[in-house]
mmJSON file of the N, C-alpha and C atoms, coordinates in Angstrom:
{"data_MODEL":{"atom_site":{
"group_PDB":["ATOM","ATOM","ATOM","ATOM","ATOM","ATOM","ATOM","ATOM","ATOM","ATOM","ATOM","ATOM","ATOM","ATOM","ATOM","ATOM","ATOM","ATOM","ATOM","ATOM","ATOM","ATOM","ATOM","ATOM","ATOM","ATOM","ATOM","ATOM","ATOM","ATOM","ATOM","ATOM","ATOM","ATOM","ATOM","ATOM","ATOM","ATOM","ATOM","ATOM","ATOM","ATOM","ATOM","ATOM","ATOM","ATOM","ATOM","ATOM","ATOM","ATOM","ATOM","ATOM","ATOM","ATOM","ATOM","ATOM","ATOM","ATOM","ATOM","ATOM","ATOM","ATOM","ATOM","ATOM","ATOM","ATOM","ATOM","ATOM","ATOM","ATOM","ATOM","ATOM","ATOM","ATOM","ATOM","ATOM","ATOM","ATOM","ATOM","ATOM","ATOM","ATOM","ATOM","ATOM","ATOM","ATOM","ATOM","ATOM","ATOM","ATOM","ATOM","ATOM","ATOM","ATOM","ATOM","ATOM","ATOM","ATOM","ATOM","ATOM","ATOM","ATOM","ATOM","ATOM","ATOM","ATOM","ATOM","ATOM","ATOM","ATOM","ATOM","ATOM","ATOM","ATOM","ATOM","ATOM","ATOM","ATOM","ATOM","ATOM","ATOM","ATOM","ATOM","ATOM","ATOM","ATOM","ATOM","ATOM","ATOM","ATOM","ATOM","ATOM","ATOM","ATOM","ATOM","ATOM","ATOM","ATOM","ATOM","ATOM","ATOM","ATOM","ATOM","ATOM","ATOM","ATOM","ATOM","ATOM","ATOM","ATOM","ATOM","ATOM","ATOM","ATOM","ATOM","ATOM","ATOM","ATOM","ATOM","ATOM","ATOM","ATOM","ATOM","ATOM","ATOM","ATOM","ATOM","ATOM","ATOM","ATOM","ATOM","ATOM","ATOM","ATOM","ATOM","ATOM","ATOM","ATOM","ATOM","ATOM","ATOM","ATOM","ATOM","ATOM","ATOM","ATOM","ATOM","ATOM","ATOM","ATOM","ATOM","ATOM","ATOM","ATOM","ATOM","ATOM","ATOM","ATOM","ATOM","ATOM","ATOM","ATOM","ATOM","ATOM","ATOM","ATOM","ATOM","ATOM","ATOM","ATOM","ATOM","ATOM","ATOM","ATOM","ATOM","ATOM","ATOM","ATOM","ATOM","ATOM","ATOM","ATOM","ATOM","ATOM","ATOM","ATOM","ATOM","ATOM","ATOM","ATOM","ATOM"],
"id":[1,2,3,4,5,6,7,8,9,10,11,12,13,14,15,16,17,18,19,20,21,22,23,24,25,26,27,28,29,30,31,32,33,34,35,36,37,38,39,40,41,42,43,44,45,46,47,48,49,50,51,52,53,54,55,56,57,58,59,60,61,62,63,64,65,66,67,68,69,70,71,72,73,74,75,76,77,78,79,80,81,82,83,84,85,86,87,88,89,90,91,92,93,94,95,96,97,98,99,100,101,102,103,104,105,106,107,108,109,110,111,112,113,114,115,116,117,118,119,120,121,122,123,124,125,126,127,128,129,130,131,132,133,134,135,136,137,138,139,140,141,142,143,144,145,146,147,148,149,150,151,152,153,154,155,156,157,158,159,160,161,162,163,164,165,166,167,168,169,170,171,172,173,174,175,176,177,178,179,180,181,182,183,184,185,186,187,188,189,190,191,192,193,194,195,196,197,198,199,200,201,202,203,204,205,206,207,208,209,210,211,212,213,214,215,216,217,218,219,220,221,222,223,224,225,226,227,228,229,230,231],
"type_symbol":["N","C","C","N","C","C","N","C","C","N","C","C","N","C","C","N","C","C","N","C","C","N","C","C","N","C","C","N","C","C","N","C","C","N","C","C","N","C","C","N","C","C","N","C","C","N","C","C","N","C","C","N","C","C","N","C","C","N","C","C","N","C","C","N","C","C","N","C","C","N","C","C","N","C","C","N","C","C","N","C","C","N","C","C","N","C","C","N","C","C","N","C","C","N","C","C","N","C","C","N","C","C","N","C","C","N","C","C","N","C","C","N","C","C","N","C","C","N","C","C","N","C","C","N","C","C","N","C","C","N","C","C","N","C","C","N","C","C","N","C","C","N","C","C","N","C","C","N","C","C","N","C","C","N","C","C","N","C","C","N","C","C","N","C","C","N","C","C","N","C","C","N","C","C","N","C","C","N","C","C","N","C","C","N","C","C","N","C","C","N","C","C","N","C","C","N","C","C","N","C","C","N","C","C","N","C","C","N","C","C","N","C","C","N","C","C","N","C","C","N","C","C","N","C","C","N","C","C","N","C","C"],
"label_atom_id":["N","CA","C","N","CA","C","N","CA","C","N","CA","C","N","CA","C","N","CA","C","N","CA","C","N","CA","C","N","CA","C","N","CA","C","N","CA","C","N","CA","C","N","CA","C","N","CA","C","N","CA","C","N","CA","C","N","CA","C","N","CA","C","N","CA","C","N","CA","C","N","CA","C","N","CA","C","N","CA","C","N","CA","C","N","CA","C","N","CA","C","N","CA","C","N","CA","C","N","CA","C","N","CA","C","N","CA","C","N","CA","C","N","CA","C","N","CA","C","N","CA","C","N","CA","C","N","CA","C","N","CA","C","N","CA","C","N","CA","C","N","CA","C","N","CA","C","N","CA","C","N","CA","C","N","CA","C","N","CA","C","N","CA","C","N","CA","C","N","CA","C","N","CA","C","N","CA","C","N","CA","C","N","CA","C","N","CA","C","N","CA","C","N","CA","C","N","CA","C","N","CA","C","N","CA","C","N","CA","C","N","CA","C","N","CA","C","N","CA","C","N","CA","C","N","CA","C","N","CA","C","N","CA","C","N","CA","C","N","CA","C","N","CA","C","N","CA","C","N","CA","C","N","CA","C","N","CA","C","N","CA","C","N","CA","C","N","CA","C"],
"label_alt_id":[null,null,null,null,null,null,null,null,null,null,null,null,null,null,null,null,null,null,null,null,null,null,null,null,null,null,null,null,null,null,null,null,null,null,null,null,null,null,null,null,null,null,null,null,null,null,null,null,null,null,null,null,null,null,null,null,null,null,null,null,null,null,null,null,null,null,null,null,null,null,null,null,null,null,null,null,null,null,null,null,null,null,null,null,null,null,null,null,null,null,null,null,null,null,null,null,null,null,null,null,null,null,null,null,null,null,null,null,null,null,null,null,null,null,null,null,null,null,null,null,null,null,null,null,null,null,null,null,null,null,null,null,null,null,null,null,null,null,null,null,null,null,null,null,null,null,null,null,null,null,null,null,null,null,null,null,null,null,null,null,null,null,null,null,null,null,null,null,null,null,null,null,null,null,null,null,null,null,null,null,null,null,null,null,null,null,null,null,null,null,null,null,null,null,null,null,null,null,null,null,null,null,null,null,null,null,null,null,null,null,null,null,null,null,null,null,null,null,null,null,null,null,null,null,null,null,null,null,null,null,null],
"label_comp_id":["UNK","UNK","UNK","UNK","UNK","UNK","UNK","UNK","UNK","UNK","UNK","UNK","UNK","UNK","UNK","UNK","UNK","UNK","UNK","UNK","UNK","UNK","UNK","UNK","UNK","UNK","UNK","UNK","UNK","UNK","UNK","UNK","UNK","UNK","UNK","UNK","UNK","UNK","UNK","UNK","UNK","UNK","UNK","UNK","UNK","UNK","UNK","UNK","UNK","UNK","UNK","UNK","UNK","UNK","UNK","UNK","UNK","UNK","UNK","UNK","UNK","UNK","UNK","UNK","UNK","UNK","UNK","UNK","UNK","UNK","UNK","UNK","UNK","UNK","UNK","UNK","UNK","UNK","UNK","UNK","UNK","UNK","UNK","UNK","UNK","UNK","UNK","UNK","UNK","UNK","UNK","UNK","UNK","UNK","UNK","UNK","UNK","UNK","UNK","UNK","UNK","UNK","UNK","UNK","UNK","UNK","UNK","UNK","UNK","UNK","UNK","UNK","UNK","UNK","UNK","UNK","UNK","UNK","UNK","UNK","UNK","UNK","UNK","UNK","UNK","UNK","UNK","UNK","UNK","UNK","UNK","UNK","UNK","UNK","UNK","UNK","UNK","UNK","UNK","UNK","UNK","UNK","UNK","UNK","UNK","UNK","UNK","UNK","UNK","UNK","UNK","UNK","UNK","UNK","UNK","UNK","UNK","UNK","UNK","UNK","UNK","UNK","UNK","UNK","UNK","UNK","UNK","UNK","UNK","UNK","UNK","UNK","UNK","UNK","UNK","UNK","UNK","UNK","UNK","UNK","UNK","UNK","UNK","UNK","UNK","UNK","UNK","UNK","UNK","UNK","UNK","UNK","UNK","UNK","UNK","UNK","UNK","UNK","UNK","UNK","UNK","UNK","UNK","UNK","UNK","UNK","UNK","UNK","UNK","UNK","UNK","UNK","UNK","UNK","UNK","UNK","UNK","UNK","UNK","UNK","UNK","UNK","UNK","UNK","UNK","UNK","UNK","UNK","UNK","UNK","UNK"],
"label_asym_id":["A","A","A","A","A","A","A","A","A","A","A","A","A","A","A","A","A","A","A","A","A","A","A","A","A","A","A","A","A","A","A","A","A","A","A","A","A","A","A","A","A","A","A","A","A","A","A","A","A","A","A","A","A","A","A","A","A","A","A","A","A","A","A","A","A","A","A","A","A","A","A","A","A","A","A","A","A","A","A","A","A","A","A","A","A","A","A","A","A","A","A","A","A","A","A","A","A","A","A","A","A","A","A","A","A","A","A","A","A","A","A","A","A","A","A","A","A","A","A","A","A","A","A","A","A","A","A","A","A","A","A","A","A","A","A","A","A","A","A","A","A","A","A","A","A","A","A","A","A","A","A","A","A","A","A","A","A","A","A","A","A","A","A","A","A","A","A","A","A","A","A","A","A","A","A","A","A","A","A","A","A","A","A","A","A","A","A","A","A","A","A","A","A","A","A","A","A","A","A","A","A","A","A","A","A","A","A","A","A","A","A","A","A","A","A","A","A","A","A","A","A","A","A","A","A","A","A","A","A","A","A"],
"label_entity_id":["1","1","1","1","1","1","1","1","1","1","1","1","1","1","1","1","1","1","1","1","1","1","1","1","1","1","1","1","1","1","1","1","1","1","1","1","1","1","1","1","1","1","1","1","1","1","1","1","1","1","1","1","1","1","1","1","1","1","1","1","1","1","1","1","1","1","1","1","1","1","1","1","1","1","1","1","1","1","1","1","1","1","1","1","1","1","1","1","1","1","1","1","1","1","1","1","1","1","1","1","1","1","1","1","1","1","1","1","1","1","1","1","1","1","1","1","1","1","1","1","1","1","1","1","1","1","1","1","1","1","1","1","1","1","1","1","1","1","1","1","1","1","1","1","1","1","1","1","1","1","1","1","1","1","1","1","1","1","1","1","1","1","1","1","1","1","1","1","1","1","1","1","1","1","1","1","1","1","1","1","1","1","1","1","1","1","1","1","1","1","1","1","1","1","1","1","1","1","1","1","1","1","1","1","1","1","1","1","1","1","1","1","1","1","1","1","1","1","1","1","1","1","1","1","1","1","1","1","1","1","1"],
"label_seq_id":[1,1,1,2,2,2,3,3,3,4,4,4,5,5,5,6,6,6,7,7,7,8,8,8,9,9,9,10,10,10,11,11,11,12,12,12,13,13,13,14,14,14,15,15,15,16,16,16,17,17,17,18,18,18,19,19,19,20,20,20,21,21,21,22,22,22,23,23,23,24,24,24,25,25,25,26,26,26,27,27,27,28,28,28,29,29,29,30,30,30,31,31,31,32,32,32,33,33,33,34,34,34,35,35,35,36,36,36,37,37,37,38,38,38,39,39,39,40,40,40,41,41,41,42,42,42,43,43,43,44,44,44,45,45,45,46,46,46,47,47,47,48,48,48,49,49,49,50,50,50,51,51,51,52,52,52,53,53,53,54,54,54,55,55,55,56,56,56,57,57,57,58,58,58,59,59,59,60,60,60,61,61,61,62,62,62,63,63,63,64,64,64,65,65,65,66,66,66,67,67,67,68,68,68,69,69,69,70,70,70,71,71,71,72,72,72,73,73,73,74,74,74,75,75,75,76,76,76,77,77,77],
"pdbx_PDB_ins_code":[null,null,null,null,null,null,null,null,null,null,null,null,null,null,null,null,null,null,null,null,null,null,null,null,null,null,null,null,null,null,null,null,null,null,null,null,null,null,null,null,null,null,null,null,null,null,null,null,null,null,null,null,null,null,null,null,null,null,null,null,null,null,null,null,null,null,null,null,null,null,null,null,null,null,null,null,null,null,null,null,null,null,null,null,null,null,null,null,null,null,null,null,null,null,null,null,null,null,null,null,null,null,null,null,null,null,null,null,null,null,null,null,null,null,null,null,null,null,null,null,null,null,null,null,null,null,null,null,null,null,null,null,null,null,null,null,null,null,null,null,null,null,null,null,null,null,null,null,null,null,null,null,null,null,null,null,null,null,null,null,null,null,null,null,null,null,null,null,null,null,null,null,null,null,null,null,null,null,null,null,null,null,null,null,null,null,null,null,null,null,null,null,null,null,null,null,null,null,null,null,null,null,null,null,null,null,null,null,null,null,null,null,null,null,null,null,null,null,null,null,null,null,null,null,null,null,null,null,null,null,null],
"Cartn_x":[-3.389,-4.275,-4.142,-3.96,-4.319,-5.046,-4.984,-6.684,-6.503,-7.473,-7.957,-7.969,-7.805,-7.551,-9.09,-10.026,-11.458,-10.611,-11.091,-10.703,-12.52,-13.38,-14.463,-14.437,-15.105,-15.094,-16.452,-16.382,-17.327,-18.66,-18.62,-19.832,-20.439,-19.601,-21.143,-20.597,-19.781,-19.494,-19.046,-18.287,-17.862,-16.559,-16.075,-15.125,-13.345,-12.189,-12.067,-10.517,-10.532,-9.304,-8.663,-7.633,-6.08,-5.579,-6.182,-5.811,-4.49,-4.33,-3.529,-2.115,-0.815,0.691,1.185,1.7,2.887,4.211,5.524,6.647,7.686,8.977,9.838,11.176,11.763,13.409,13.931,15.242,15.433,16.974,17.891,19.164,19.681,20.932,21.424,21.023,21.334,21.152,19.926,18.9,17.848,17.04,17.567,16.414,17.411,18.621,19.077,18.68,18.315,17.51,16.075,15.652,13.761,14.159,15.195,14.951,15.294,16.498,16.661,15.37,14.707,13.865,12.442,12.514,11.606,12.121,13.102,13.498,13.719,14.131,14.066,12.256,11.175,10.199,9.237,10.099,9.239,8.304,8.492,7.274,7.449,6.096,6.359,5.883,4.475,4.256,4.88,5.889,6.778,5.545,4.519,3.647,2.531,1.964,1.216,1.567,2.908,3.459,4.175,3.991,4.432,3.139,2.63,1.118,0.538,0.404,-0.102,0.904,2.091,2.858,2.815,2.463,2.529,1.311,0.408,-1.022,-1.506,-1.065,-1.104,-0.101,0.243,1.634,0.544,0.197,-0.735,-2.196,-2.597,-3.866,-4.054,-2.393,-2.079,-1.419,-1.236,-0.539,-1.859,-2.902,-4.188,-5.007,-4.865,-5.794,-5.295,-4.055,-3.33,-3.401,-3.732,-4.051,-5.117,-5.818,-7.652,-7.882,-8.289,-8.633,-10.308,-9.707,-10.365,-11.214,-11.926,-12.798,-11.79,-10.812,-10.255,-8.693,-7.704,-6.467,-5.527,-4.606,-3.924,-3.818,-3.343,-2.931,-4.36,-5.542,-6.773,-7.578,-6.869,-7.704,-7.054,-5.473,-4.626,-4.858,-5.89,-5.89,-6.886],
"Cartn_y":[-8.657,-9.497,-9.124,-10.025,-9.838,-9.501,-8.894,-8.337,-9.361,-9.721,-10.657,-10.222,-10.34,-10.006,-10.689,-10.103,-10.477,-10.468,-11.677,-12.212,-11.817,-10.589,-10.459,-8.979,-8.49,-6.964,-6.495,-5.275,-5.209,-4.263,-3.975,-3.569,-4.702,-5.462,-6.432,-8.167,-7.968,-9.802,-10.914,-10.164,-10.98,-11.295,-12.273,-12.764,-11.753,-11.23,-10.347,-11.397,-11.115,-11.855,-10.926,-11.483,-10.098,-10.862,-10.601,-11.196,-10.697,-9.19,-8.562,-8.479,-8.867,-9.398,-8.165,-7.756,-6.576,-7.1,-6.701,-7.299,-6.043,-6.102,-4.657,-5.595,-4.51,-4.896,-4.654,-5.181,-4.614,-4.867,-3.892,-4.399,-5.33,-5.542,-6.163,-5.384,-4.165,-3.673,-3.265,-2.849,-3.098,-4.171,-5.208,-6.749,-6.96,-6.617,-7.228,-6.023,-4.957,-3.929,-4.166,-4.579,-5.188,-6.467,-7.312,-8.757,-8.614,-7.478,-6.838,-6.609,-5.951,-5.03,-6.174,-7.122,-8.221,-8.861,-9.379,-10.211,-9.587,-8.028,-7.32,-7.004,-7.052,-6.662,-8.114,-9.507,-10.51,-10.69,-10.395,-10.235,-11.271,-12.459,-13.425,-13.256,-12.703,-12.325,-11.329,-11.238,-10.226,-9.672,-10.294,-9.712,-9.056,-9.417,-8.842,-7.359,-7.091,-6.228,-4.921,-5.758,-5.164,-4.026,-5.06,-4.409,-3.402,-3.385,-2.766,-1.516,-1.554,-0.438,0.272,0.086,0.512,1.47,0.523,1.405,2.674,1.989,3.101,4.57,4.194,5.651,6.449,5.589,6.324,6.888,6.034,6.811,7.734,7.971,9.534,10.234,10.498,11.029,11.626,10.729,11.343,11.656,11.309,12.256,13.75,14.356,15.263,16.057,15.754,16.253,16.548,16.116,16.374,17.51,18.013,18.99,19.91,21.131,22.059,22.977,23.708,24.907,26.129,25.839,27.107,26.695,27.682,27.026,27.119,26.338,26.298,27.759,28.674,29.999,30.895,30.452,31.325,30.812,29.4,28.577,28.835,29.159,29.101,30.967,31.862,33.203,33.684],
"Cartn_z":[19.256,18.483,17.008,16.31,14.878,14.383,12.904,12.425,11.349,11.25,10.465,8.749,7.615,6.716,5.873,5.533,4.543,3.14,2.856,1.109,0.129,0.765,-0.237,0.071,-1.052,-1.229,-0.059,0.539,1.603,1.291,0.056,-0.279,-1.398,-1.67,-2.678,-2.291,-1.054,-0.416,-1.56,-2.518,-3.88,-3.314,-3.658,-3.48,-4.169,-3.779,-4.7,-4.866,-6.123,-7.197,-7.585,-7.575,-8.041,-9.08,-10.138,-11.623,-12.503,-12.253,-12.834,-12.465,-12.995,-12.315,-12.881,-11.666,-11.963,-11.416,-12.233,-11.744,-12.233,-11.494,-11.315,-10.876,-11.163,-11.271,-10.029,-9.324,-8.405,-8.475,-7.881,-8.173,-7.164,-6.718,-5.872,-4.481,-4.428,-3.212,-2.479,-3.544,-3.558,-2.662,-3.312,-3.097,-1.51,-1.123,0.053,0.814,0.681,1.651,2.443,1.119,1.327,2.383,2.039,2.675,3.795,4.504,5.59,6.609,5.525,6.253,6.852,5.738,5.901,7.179,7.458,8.313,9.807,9.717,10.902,11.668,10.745,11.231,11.148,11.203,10.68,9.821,8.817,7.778,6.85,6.943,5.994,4.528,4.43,3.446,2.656,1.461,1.159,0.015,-0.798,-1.579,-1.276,0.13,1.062,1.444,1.652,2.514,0.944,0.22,-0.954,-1.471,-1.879,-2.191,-1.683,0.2,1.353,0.77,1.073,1.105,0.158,-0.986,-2.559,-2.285,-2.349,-2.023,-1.12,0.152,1.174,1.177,0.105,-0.49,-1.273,-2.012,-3.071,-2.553,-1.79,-1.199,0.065,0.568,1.321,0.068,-1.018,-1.6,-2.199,-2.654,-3.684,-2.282,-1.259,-0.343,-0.219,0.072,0.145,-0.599,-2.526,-3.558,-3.829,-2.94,-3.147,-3.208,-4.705,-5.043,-3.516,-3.276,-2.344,-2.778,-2.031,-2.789,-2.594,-1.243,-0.803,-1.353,-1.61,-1.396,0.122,0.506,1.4,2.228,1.27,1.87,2.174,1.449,2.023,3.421,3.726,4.742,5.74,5.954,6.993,7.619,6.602,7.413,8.206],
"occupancy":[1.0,1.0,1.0,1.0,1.0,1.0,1.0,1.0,1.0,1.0,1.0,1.0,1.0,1.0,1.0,1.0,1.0,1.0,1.0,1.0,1.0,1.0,1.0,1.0,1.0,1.0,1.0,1.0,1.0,1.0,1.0,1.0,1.0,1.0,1.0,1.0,1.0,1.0,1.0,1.0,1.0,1.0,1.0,1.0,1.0,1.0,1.0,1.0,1.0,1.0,1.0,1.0,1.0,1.0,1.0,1.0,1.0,1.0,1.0,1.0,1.0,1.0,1.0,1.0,1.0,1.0,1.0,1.0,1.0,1.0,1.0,1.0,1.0,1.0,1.0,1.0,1.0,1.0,1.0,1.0,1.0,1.0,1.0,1.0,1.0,1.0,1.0,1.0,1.0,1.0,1.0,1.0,1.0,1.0,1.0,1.0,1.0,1.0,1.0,1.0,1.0,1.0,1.0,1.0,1.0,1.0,1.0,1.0,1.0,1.0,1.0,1.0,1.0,1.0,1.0,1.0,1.0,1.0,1.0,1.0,1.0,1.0,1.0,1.0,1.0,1.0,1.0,1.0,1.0,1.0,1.0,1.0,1.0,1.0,1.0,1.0,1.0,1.0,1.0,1.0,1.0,1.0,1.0,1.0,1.0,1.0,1.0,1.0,1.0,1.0,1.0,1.0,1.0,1.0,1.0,1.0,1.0,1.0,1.0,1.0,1.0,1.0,1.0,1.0,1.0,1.0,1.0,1.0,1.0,1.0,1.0,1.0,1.0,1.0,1.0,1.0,1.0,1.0,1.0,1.0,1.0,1.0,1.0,1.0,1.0,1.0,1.0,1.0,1.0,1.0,1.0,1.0,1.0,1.0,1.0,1.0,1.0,1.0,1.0,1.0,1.0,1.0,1.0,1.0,1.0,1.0,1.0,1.0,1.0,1.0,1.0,1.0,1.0,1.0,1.0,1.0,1.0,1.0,1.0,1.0,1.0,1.0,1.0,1.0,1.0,1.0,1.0,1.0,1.0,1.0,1.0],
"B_iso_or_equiv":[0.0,0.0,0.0,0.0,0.0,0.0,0.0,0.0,0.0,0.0,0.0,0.0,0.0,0.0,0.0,0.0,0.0,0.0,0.0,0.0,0.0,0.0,0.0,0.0,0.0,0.0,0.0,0.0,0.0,0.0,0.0,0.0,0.0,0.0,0.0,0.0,0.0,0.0,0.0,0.0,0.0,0.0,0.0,0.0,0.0,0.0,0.0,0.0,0.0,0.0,0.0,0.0,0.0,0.0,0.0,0.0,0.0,0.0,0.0,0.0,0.0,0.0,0.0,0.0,0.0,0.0,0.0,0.0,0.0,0.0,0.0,0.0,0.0,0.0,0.0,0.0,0.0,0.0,0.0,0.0,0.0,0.0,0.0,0.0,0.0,0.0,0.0,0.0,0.0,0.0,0.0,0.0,0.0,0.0,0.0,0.0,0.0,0.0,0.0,0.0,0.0,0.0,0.0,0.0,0.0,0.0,0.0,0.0,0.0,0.0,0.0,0.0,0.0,0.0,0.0,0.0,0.0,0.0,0.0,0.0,0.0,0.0,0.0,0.0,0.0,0.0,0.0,0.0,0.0,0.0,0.0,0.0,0.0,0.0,0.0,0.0,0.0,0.0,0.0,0.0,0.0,0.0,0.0,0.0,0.0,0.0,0.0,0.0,0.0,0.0,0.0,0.0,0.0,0.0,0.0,0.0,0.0,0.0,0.0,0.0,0.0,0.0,0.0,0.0,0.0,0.0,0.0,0.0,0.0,0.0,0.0,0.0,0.0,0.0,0.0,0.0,0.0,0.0,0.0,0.0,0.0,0.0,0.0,0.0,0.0,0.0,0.0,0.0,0.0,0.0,0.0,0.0,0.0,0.0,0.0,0.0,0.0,0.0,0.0,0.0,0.0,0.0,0.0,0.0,0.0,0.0,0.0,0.0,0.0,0.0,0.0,0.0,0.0,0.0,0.0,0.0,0.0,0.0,0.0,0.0,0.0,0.0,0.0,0.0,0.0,0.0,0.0,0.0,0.0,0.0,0.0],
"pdbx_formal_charge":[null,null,null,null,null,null,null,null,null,null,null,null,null,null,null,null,null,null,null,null,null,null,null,null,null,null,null,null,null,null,null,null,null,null,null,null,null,null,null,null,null,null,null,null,null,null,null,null,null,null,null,null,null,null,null,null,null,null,null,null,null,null,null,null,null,null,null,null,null,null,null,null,null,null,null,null,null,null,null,null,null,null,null,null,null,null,null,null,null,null,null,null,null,null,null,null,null,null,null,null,null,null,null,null,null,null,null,null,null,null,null,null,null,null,null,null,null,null,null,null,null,null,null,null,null,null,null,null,null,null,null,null,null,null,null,null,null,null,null,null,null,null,null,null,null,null,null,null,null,null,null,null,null,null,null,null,null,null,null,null,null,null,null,null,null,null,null,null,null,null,null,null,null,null,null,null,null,null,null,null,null,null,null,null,null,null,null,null,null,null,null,null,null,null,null,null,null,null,null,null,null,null,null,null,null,null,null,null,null,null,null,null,null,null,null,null,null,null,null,null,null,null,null,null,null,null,null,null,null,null,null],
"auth_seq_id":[1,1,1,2,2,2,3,3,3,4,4,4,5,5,5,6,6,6,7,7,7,8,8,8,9,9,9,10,10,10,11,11,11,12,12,12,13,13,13,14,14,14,15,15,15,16,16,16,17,17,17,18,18,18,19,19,19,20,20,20,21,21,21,22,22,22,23,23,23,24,24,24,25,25,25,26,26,26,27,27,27,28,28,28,29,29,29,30,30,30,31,31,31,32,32,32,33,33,33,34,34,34,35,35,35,36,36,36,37,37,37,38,38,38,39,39,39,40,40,40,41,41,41,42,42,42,43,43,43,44,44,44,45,45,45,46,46,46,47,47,47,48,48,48,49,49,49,50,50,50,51,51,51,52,52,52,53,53,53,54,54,54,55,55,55,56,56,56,57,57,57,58,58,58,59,59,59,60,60,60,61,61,61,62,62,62,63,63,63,64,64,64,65,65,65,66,66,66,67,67,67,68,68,68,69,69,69,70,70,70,71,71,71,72,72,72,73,73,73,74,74,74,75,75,75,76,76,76,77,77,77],
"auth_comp_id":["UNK","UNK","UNK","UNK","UNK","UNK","UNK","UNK","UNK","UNK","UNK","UNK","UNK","UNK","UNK","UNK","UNK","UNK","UNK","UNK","UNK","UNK","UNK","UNK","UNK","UNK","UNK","UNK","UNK","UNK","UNK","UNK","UNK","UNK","UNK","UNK","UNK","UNK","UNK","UNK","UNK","UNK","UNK","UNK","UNK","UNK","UNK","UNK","UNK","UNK","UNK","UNK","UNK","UNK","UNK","UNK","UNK","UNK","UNK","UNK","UNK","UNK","UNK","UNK","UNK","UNK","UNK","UNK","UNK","UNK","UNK","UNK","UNK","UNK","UNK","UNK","UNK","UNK","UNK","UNK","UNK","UNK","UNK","UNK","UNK","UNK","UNK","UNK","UNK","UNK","UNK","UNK","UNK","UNK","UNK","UNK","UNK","UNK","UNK","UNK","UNK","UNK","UNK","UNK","UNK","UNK","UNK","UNK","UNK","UNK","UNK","UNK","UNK","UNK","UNK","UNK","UNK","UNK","UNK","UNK","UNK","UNK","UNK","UNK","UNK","UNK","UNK","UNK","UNK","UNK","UNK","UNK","UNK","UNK","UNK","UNK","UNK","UNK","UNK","UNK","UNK","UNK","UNK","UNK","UNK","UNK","UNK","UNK","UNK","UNK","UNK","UNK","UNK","UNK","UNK","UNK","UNK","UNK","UNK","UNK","UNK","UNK","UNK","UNK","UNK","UNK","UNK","UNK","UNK","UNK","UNK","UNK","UNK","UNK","UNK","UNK","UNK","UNK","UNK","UNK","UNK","UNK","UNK","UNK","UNK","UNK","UNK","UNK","UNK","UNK","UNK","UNK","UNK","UNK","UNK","UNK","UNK","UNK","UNK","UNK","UNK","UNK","UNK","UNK","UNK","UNK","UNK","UNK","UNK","UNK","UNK","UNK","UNK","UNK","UNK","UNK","UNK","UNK","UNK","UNK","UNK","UNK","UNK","UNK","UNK","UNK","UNK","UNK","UNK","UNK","UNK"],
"auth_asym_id":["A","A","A","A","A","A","A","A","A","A","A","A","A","A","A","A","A","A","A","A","A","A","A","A","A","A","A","A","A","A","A","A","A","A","A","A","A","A","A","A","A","A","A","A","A","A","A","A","A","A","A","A","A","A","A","A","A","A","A","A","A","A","A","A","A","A","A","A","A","A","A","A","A","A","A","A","A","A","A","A","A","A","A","A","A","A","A","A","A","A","A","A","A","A","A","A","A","A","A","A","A","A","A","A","A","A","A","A","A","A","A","A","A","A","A","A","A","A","A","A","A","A","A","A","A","A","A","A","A","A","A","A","A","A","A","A","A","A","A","A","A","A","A","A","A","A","A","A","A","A","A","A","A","A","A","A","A","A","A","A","A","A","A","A","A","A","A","A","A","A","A","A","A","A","A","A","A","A","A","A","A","A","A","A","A","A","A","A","A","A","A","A","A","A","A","A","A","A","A","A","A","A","A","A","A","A","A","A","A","A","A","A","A","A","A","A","A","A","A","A","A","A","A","A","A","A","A","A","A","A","A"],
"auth_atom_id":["N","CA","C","N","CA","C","N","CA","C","N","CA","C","N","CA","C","N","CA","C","N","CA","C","N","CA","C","N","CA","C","N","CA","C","N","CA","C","N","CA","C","N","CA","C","N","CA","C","N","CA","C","N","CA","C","N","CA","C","N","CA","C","N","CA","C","N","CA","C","N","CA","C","N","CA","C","N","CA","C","N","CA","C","N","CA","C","N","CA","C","N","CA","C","N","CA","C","N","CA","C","N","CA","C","N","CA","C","N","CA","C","N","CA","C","N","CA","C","N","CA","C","N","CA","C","N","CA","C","N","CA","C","N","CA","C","N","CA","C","N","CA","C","N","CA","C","N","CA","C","N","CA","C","N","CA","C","N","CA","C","N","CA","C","N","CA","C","N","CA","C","N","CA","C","N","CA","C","N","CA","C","N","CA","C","N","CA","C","N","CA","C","N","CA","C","N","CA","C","N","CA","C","N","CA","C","N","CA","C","N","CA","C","N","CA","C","N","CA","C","N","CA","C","N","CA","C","N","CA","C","N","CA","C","N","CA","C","N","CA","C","N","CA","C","N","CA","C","N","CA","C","N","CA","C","N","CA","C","N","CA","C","N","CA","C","N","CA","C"],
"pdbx_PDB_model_num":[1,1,1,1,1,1,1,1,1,1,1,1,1,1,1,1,1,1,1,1,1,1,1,1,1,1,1,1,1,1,1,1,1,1,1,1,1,1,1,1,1,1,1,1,1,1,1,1,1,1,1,1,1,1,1,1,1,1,1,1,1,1,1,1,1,1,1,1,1,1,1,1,1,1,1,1,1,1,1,1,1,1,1,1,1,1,1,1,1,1,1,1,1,1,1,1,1,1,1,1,1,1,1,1,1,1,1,1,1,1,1,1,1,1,1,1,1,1,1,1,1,1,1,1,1,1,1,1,1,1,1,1,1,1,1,1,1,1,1,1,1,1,1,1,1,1,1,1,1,1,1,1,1,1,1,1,1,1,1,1,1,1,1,1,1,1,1,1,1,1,1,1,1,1,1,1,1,1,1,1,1,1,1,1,1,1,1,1,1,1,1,1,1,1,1,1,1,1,1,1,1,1,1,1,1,1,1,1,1,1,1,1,1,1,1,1,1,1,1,1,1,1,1,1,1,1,1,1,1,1,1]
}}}
């Protein structure tokens, strides 16, 4: 089953708008890698899937960085 995708923000039910355009270069091999990869996993939305992926990099990357009280090596003894 599909999950359904909400077009409003879930703490104040506002409608949410993506006003701001970001755009990036890609070379030849590049753009025929992505379209590969699009067409092997059926993915129609390529800006959907763009976005998702961009993001979800960044918010395991700043979870991981989340500053601790302890560091790594005092928690693991």
């Amino acid at each position: 089953m599909k999950k359904k995708c909400s077009k409003y923000n879930k703490l104040t039910m506002e409608p949410i708008k993506r006003e701001h355009r970001m755009s990036i270069l890609l070379s030849e091999e590049e753009q025929m890698m992505i379209d590969r990869y699009l067409e092997k996993y059926k993915i129609t939305n390529k800006s959907r899937w763009l976005r998702e992926t961009v993001l979800l990099f960044i918010l395991k990357n700043m979870e991981e960085d989340y500053p601790t009280l302890f560091g790594e090596h005092d928690m693991r003894r």
